[in-house]
PQR file with spaces between the fields and no chain letter, atoms N, CA, C, O and H, PARSE charges and radii, in Angstrom:
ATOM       1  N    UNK     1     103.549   90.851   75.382 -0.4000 1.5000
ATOM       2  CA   UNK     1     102.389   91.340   76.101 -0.0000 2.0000
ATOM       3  C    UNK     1     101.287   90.278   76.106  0.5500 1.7000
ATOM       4  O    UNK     1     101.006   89.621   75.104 -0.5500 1.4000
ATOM       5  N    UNK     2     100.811   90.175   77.034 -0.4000 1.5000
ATOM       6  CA   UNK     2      99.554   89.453   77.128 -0.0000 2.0000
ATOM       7  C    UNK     2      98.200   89.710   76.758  0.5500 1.7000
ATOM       8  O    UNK     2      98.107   90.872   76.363 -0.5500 1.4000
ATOM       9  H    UNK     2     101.039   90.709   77.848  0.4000 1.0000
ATOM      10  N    UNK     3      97.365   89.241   76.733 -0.4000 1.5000
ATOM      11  CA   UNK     3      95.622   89.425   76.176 -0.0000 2.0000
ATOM      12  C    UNK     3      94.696   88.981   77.430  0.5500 1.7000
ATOM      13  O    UNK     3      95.045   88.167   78.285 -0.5500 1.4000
ATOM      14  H    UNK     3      97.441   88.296   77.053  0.4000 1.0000
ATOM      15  N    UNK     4      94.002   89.359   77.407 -0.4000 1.5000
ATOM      16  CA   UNK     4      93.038   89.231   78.563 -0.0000 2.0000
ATOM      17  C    UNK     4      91.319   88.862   78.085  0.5500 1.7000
ATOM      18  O    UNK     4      90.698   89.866   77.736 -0.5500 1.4000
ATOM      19  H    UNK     4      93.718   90.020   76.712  0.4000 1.0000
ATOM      20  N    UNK     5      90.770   87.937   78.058 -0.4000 1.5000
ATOM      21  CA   UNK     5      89.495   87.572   77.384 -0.0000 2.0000
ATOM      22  C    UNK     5      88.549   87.613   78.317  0.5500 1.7000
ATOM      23  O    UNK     5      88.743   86.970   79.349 -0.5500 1.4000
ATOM      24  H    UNK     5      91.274   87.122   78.342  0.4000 1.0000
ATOM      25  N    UNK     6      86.884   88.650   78.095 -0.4000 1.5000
ATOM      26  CA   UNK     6      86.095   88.592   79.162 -0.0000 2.0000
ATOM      27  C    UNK     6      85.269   87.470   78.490  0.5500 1.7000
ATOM      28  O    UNK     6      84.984   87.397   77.295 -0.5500 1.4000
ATOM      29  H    UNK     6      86.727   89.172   77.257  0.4000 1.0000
ATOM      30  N    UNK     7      84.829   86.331   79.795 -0.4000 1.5000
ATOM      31  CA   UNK     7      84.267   85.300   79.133 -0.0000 2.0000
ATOM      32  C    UNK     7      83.231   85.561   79.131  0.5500 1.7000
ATOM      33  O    UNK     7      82.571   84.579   78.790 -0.5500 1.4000
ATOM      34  H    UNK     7      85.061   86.390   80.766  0.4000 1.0000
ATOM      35  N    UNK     8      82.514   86.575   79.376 -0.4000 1.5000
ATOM      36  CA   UNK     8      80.703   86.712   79.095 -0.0000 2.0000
ATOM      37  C    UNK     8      80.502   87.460   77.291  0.5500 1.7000
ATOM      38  O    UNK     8      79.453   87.519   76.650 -0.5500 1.4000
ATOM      39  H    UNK     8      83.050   87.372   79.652  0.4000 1.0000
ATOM      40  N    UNK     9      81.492   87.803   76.985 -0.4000 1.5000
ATOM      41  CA   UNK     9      81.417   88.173   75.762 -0.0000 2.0000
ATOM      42  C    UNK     9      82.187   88.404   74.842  0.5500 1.7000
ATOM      43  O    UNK     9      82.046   89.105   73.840 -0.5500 1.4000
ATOM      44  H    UNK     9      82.344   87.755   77.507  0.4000 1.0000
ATOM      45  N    UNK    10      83.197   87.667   75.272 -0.4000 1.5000
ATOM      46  CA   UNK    10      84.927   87.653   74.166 -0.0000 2.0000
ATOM      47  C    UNK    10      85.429   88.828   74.495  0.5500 1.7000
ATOM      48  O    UNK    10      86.645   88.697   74.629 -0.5500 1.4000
ATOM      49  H    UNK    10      83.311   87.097   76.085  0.4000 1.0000
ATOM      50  N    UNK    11      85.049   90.038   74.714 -0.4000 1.5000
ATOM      51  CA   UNK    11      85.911   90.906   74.342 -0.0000 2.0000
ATOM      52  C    UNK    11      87.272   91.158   74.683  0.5500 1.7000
ATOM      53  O    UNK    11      87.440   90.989   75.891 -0.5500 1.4000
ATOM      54  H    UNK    11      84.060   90.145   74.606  0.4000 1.0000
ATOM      55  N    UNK    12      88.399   91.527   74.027 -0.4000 1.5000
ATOM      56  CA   UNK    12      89.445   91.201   74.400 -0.0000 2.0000
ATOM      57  C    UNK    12      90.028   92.425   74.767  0.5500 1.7000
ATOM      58  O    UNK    12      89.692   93.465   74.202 -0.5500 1.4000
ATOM      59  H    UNK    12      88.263   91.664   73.046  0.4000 1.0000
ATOM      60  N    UNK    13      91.282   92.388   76.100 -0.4000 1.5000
ATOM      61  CA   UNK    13      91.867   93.772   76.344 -0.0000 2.0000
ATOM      62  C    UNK    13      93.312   93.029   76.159  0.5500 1.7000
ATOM      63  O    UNK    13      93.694   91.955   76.622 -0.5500 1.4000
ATOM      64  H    UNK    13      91.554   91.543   76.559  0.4000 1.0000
ATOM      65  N    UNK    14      94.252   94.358   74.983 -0.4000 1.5000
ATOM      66  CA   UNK    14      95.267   93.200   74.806 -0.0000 2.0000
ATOM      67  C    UNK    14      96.146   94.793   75.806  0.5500 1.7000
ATOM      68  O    UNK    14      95.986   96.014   75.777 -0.5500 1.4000
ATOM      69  H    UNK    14      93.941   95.231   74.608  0.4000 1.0000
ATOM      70  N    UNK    15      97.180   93.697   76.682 -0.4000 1.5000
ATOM      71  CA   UNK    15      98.182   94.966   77.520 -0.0000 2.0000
ATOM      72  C    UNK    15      98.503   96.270   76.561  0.5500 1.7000
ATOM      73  O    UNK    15      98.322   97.459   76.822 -0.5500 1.4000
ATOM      74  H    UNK    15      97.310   92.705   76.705  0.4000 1.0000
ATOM      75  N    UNK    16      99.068   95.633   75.302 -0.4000 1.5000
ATOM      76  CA   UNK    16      99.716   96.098   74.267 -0.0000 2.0000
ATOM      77  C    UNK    16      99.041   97.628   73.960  0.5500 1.7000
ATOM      78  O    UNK    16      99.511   98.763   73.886 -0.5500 1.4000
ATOM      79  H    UNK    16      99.215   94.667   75.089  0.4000 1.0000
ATOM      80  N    UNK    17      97.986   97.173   73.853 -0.4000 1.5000
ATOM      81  CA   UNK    17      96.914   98.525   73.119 -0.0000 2.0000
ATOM      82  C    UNK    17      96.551   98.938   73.740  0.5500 1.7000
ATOM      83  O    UNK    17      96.219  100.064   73.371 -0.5500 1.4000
ATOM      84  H    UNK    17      97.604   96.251   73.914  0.4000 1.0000
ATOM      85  N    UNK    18      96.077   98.525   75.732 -0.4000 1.5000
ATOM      86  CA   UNK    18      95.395   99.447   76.532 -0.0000 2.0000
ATOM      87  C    UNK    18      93.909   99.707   76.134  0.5500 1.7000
ATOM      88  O    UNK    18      93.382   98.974   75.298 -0.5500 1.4000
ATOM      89  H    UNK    18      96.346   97.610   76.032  0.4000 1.0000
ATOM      90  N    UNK    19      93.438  100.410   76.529 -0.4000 1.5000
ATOM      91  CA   UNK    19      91.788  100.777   76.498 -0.0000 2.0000
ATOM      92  C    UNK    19      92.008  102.566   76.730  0.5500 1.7000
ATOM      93  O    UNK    19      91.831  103.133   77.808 -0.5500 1.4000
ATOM      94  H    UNK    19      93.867  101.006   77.209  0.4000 1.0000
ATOM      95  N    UNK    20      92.316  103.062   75.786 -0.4000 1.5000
ATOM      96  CA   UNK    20      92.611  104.371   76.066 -0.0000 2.0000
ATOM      97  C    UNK    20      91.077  105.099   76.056  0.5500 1.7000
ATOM      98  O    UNK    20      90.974  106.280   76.389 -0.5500 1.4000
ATOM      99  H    UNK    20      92.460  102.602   74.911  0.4000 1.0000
ATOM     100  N    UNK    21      90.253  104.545   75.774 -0.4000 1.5000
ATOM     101  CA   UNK    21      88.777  105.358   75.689 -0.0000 2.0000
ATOM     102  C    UNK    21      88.260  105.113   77.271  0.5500 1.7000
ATOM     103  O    UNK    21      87.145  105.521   77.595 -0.5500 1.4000
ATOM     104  H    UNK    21      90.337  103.585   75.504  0.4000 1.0000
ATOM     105  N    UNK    22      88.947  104.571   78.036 -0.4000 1.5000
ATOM     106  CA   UNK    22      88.479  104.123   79.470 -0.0000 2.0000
ATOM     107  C    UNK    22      89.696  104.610   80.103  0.5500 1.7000
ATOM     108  O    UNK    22      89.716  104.287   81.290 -0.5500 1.4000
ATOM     109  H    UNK    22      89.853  104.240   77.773  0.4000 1.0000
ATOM     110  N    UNK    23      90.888  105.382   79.673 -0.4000 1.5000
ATOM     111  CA   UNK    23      91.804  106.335   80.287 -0.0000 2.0000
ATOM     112  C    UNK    23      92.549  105.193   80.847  0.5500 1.7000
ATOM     113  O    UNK    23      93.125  105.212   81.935 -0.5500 1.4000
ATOM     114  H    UNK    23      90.872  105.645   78.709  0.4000 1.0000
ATOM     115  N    UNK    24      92.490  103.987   79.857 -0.4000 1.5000
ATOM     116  CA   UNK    24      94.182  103.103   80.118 -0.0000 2.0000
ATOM     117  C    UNK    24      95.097  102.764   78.861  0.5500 1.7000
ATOM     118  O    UNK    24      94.825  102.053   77.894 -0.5500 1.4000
ATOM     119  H    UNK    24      92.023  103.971   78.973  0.4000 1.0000
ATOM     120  N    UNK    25      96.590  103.673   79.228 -0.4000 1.5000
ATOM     121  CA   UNK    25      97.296  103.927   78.647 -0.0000 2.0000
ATOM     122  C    UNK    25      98.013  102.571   77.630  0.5500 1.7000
ATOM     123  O    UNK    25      98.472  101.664   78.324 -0.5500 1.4000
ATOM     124  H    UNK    25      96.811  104.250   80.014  0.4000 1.0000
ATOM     125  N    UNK    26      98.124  102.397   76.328 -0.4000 1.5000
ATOM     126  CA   UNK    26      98.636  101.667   75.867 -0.0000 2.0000
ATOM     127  C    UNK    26     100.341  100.964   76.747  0.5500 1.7000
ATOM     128  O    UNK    26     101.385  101.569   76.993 -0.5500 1.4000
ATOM     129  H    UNK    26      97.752  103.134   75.763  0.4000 1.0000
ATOM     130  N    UNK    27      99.968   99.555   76.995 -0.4000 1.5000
ATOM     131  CA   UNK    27     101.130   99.276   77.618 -0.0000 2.0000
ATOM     132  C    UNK    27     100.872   98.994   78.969  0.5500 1.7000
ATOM     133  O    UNK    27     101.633   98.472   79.784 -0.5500 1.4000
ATOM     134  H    UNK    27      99.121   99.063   76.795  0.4000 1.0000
ATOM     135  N    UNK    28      99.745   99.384   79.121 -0.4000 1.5000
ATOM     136  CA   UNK    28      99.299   98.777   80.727 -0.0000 2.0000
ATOM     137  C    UNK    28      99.097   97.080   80.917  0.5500 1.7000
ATOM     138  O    UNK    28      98.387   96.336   80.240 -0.5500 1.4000
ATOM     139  H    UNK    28      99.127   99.809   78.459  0.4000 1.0000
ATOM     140  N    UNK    29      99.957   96.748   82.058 -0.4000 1.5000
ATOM     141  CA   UNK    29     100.007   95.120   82.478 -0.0000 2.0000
ATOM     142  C    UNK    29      98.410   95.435   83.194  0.5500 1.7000
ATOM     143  O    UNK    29      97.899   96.472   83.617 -0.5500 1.4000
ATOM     144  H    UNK    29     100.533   97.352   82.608  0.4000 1.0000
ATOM     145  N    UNK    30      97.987   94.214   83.114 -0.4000 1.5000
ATOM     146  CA   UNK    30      96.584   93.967   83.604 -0.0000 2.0000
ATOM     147  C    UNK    30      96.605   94.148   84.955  0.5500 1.7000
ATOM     148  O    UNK    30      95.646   94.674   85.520 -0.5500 1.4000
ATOM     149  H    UNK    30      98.401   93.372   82.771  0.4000 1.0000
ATOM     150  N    UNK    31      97.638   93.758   85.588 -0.4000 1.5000
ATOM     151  CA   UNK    31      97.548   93.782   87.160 -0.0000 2.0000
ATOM     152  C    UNK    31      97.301   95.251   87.230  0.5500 1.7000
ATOM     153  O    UNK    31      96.674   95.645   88.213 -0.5500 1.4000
ATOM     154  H    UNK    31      98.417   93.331   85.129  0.4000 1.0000
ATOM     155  N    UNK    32      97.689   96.115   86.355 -0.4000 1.5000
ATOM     156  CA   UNK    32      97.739   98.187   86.381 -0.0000 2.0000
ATOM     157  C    UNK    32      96.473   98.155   85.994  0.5500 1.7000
ATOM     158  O    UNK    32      96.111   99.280   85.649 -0.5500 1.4000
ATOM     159  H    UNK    32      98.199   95.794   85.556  0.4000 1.0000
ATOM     160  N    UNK    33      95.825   97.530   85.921 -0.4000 1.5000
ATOM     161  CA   UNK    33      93.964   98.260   85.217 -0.0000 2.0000
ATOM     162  C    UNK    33      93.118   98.255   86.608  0.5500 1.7000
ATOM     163  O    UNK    33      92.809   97.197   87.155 -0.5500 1.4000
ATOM     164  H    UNK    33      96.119   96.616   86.202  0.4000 1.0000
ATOM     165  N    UNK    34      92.847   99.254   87.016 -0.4000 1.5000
ATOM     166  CA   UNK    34      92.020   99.723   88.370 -0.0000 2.0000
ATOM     167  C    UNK    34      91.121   98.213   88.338  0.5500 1.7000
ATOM     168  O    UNK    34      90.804   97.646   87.291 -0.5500 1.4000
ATOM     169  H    UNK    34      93.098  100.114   86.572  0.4000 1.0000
ATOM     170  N    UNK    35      90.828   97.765   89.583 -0.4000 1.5000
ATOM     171  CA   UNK    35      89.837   96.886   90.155 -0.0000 2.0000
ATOM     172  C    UNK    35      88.110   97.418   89.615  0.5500 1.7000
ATOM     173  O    UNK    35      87.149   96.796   89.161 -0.5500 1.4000
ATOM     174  H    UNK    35      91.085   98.225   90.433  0.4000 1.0000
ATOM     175  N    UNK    36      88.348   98.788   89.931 -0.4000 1.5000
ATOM     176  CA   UNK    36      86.665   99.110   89.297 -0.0000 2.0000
ATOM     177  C    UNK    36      86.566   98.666   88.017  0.5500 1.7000
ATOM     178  O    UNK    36      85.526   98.015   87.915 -0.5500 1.4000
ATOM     179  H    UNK    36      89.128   99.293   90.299  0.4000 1.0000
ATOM     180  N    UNK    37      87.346   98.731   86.684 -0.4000 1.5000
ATOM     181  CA   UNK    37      87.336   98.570   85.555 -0.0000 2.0000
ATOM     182  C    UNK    37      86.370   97.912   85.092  0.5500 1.7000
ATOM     183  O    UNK    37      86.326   96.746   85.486 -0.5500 1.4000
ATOM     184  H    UNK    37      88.190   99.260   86.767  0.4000 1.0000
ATOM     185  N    UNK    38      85.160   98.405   84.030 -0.4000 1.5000
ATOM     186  CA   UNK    38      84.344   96.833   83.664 -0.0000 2.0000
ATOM     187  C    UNK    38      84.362   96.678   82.224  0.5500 1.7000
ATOM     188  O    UNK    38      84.826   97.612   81.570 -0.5500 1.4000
ATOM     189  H    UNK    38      85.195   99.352   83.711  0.4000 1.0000
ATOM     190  N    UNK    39      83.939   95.666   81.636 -0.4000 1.5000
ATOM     191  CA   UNK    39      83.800   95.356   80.393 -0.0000 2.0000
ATOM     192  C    UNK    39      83.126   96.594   79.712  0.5500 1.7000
ATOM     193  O    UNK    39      81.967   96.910   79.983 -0.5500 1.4000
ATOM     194  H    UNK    39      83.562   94.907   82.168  0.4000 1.0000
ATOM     195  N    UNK    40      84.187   97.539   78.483 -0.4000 1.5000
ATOM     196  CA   UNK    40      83.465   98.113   78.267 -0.0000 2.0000
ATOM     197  C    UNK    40      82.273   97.732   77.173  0.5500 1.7000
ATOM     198  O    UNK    40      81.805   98.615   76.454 -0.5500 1.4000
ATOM     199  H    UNK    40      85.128   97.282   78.263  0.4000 1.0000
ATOM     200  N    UNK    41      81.868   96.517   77.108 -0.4000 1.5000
ATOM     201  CA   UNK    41      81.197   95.573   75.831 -0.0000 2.0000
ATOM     202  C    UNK    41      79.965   94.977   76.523  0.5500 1.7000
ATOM     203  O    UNK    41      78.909   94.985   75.890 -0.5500 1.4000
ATOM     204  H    UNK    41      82.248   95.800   77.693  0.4000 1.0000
ATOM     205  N    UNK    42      80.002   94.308   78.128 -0.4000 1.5000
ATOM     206  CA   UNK    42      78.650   93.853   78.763 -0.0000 2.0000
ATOM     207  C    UNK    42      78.555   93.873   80.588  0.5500 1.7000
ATOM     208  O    UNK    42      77.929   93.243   81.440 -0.5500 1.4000
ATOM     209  H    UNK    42      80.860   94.301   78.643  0.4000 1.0000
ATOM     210  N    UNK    43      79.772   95.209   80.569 -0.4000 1.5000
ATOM     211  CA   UNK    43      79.824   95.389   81.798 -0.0000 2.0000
ATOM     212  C    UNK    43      79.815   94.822   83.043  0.5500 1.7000
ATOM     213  O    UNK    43      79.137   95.200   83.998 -0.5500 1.4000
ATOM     214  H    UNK    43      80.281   95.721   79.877  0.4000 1.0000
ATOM     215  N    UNK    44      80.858   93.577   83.000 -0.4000 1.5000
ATOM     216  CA   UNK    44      81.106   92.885   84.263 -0.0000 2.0000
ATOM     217  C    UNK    44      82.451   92.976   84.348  0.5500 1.7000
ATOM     218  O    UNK    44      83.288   93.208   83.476 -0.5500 1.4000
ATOM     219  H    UNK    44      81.409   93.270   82.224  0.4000 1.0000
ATOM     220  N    UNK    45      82.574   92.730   85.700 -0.4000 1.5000
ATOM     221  CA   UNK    45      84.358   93.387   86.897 -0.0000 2.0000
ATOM     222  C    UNK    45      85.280   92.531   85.891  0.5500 1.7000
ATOM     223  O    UNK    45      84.907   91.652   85.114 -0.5500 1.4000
ATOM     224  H    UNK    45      81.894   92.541   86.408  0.4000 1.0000
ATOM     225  N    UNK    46      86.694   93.062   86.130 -0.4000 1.5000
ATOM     226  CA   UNK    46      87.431   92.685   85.731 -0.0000 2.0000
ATOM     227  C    UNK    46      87.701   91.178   86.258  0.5500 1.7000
ATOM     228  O    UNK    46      88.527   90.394   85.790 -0.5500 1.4000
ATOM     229  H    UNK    46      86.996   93.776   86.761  0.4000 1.0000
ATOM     230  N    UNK    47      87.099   91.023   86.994 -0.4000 1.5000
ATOM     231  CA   UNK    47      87.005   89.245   87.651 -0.0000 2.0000
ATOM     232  C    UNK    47      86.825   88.374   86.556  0.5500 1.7000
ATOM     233  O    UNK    47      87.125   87.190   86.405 -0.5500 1.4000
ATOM     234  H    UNK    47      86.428   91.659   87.375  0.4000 1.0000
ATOM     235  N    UNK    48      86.293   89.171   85.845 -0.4000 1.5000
ATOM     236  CA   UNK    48      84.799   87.846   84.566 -0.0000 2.0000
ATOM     237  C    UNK    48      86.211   87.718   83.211  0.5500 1.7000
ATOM     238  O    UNK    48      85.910   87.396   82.062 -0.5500 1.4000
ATOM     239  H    UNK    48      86.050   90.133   85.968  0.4000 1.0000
ATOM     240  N    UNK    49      87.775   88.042   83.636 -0.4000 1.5000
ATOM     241  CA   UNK    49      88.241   88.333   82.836 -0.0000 2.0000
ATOM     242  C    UNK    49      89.458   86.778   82.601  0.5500 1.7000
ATOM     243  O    UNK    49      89.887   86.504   83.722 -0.5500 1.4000
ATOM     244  H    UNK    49      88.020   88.303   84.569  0.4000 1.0000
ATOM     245  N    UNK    50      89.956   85.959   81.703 -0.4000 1.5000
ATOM     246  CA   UNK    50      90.819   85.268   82.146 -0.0000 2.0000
ATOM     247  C    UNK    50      91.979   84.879   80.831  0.5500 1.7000
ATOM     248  O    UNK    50      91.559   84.326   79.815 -0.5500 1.4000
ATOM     249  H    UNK    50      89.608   86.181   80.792  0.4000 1.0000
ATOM     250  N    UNK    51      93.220   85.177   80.961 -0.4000 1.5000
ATOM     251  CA   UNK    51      93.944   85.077   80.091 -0.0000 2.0000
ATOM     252  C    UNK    51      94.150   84.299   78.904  0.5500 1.7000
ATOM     253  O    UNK    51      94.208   83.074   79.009 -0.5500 1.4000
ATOM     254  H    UNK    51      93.562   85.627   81.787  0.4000 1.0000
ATOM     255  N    UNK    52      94.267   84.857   77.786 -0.4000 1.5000
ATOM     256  CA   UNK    52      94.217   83.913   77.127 -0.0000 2.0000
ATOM     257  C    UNK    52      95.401   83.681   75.844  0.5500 1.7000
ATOM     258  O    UNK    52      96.071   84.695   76.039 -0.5500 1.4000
ATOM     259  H    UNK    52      94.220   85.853   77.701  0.4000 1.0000
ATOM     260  N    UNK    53      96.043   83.008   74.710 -0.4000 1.5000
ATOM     261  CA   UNK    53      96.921   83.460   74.139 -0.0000 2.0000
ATOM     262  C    UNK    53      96.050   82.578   73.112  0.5500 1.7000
ATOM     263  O    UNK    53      95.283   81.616   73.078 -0.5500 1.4000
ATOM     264  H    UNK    53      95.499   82.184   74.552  0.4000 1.0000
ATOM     265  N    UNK    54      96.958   83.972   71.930 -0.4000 1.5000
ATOM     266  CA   UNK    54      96.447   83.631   70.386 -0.0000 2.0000
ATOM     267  C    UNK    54      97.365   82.749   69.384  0.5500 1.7000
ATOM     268  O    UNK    54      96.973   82.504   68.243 -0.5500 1.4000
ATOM     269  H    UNK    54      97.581   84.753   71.957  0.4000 1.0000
C-alpha cells in the first residue's frame, strides 16, 4: 500500500488505514478518495497531496 503526504503540513493518509473518521474505508487506493476530500489537519484539496515512501 502506498502513503500519501500533504505538503502544507505532513499529514499523512496511508491507503492501508484509510481515514475512517472522514467515511474512508481502510484499504482505500488514493485514486478511491472523493476529489472533494481535504486535509483533515489544514484543509487543502487533495491536490496539495504527493506520494511519498517510508
Amino acid at each position: 500500500m502506498r502513503m500519501w503526504q500533504c505538503v502544507v503540513c505532513g499529514l499523512v493518509y496511508e491507503e492501508e488505514k484509510g481515514w475512517p473518521e472522514d467515511g474512508i474505508a481502510p484499504g482505500t487506493a488514493w485514486e478511491d478518495v472523493p476529489a472533494e476530500w481535504t486535509c483533515p489537519e489544514c484543509g487543502v484539496s487533495k491536490a496539495e497531496f504527493e506520494m511519498v515512501e517510508f
